[in-house]
N, C-alpha and C positions, 0 to 999 in steps of 0.2 A: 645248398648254394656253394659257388664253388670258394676258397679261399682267397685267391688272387683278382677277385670282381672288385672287390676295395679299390685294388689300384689301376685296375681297364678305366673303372667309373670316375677316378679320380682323372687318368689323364685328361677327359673330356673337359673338367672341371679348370685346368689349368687356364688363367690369362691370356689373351692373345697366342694361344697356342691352338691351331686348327687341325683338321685330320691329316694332313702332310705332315707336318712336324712333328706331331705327336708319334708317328712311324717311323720320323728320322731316330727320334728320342731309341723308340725300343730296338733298331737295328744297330744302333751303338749302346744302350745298356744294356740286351739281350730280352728285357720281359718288362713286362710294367710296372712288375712292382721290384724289379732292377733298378726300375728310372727314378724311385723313391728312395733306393738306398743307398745313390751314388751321390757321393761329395760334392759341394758348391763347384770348389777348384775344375772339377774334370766335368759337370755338369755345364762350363763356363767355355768349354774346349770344343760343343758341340756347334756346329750349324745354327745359323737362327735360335742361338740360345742367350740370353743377355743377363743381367744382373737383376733387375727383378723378375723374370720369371723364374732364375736358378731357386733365388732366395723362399720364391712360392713355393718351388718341387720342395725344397729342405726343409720346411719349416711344417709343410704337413696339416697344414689346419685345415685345407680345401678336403681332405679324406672326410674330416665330419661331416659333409655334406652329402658324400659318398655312402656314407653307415644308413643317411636315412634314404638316402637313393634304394637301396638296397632292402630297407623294410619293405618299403611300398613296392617294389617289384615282390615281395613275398608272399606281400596281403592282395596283390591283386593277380596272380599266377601269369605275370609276364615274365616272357625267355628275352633274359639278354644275348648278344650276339655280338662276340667280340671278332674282328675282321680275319684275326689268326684262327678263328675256330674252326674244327672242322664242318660244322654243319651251318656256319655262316654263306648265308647264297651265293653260290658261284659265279651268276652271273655280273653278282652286284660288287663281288672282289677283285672282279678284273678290271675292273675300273680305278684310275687312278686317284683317284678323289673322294673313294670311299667313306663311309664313315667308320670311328674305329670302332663305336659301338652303334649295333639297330635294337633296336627295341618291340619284340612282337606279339603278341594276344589274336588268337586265334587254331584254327583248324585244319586250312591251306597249309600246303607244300608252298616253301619261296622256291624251291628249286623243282617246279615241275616242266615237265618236259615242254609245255607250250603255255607261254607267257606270252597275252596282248595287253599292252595300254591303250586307254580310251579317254582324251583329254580336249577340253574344247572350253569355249565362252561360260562365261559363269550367266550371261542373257543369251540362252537356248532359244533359236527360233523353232517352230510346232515343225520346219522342214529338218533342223537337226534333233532334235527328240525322236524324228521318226527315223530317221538314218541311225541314231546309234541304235534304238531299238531295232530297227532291221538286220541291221549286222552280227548284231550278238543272236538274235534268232537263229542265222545262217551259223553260228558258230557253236551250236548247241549242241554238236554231235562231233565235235572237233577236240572234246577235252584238254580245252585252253581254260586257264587261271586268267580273269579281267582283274586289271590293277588302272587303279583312277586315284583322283584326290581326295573324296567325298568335299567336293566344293559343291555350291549351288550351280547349280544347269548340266550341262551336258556330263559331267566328275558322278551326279548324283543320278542322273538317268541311267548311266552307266552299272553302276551299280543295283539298280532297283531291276533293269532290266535283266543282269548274268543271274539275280536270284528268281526273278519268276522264272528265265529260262534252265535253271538248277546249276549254271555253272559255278562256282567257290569267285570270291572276289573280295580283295584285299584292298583295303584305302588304305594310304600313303599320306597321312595326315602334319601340317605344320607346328606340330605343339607337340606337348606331352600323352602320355594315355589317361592321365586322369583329369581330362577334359575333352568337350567336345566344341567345336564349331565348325559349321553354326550349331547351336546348339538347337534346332530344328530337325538336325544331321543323329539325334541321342537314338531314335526308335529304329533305324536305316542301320547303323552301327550295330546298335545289339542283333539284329538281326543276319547282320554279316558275318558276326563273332561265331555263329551257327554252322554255315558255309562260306570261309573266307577268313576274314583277319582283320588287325589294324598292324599298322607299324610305322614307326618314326624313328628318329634319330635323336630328338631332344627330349631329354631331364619333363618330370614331374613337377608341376609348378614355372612352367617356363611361361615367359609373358608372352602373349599373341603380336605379335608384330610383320609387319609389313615382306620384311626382308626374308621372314624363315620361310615362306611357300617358294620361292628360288632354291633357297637350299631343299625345300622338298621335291620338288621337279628330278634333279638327278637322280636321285633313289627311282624316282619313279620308271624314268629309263634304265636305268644300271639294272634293275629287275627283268625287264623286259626282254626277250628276242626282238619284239616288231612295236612298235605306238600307232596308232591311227590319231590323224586330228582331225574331227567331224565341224566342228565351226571356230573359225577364230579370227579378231582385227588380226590389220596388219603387225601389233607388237601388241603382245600380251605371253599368259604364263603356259599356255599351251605351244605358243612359238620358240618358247624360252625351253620348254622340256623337247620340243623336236630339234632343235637347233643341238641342245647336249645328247638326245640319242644319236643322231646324225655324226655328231663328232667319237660316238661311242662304237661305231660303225652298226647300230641298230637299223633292223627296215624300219624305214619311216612311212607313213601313207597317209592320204588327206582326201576327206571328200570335198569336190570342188561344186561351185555356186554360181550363182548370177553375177557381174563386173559388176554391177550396183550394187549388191549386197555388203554390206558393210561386214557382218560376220563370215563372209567366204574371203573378205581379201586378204585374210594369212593363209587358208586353205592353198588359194590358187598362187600365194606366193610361191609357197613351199616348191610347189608342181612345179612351177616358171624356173625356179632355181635349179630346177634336177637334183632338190633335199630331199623329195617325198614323191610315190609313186602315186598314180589317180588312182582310188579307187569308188567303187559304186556299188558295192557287195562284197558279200564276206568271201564270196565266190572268189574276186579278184584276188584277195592276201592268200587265202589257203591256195591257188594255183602257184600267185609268185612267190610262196616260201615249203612249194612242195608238200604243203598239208593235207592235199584233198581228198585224197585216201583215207578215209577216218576210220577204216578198218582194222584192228589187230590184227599183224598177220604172225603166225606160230614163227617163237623164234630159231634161228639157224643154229643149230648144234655144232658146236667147232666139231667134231668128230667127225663131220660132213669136208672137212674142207683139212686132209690130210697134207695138201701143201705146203702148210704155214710153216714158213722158218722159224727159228730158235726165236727173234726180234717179235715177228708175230704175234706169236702165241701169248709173248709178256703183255704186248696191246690191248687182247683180246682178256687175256687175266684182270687186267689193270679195269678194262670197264665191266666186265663181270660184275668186281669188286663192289660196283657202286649201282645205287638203285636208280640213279637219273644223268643224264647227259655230263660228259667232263670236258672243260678247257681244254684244250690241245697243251697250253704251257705246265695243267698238272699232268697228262700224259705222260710227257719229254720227263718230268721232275720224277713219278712212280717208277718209268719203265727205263730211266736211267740212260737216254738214250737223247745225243743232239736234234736239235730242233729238223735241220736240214732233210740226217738220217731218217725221223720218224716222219715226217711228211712224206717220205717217198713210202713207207710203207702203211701209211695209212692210206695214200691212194691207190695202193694197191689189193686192202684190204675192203676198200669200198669199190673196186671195181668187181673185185667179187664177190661182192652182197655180205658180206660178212659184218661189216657196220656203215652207218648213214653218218655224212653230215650235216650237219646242223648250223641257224643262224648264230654269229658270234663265236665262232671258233671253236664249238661243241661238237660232239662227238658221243653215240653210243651205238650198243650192237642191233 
């Protein structure tokens, strides 16, 4: 385990210090465990930093708590994932609100090329049990990663269904890993751990409370390219997770219902609003996000395409480099080149098949 996880895990730990500040903290002390070894005085000089939270950073006793964070991630083979890492999910670090530590168990890719969420009513009616089941059927030759809550109804259909149809599927759960709820949710879980994952944001021994399934909502977008919302009231935590993929610039998509139906009137909100697209099959998302092709097609040999200027060729290097889709903003950062500049040649680069892009500002060959 790595040496400096003491003090990733400790920031978490800190008082009224949330994952914003906790960011501010290390791009003024340089590292996290910088933020430990810096003086009350100049700790006191930061942003949103006050007298007793300095006094908490200096005094260090919150790290005890961190040593045994740090056991039980030992004893139970969970990967921490601090926000600066490299193999922290891309999708989920573009996001401003990230968390600065996830916490993951499992087998799944978080960064695989095609990520749907699938969130709705925790009271599934038999017309949305059959819709999410249909969808992910349709999507079973698409080599999409389902990501849900493992909540009751539609979070746990979702689930049950991407493992009969064999795709990997990760629950994004409110608590620690060394619990489950519901705990009806324990044999569904082990099962996932197989093909799929768990992953949270919060500490081992964290109390169940109301508030944390909001904070798990984001993550669950932040993951995603696309969400579908298959049933949901007017306000619930399926509206609360398309509302922050929406604002994440995720597709959003909702299956729509009967005006009487009490569980389609978030559905048909979303649609009314111009948040979320109608859909009716899985047919509809893989057309409007360009998937339907589920074909591997052999990849293009830069050696085919001798035109590429000197800018180019570093583009094509840079995704090379990597086994799954890249931000545009880590592009510009590898290939050392302005935002501006590399947009014009990345549409240049995809005009002549040389790479694709992708929902959320991704990019591969």
């Amino acid at each position: 385990m790595e040496s400096d996880l003491l003090y990733k895990i400790g920031l978490t730990l800190i008082d009224h210090v949330g994952h914003i500040t906790s960011k501010t903290l290390i791009s003024y002390c340089g590292s996290a465990e910088a933020v430990f070894k810096e003086s009350k005085q100049r700790l006191l000089k930061i942003p949103d930093i006050g007298e007793i939270t300095a006094e908490a950073i200096v005094r260090q006793e919150i790290l005890h708590f961190a040593e045994k964070e740090i056991k039980f991630i030992e004893q139970n083979q969970v990967t921490p994932l601090f926000y600066l890492d490299k193999n922290y999910p891309l999708r989920l670090k573009q996001c401003p609100d990230c968390p600065v530590m996830l916490y993951y168990k499992g087998s799944a890719d978080l960064d695989a090329a095609r990520i749907v969420a699938i969130v709705g009513t925790r009271n599934a009616t038999p017309y949305g049990k059959k819709m999410s089941h249909d969808i992910i059927e349709g999507l079973k030759d698409s080599g999409v990663l389902i990501i849900s809550g493992l909540a009751y109804g539609i979070d746990a259909e979702s689930h049950k269904s991407a493992l009969k149809f064999g795709l990997p599927t990760v629950g994004v759960i409110g608590h620690g890993l060394d619990t489950m709820y519901p705990a009806e949710h324990n044999n569904l879980a082990k099962k996932m751990l197989e093909n799929g994952g768990l992953a949270s944001d919060f500490l081992s021994n964290t109390k169940l409370s109301p508030e944390n399934f909001p904070k798990r909502n984001r993550i669950i977008a932040g993951l995603s390219d696309a969400i579908i919302v298959v049933e949901s009231k007017a306000k619930g935590g399926a509206i609360i997770t398309a509302d922050i993929a929406f604002s994440y610039s995720r597709d959003v998509f909702a299956v729509p219902g009967r005006s009487e139906d009490a569980y389609s009137q978030g559905c048909n909100l979303l649609i009314r609003q111009n948040k979320a697209s109608l859909i009716q099959s899985a047919d509809d998302m893989l057309n409007s996000l360009g998937w339907k092709d589920t074909k591997k097609k052999p990849k293009k040999q830069t050696y085919l395409f001798p035109e590429l200027n000197p800018q180019e060729e570093i583009i094509v290097k840079v995704l090379q480099s990597k086994n799954t889709p890249v931000h545009i903003d880590d592009i510009a950062l590898m290939a050392n080149l302005s935002p501006g500049n590399l947009s014009t040649h990345l549409l240049t680069l995809e005009f002549a098949g040389v790479l694709k892009s992708l929902p959320g500002k991704m990019y591969s060959l």
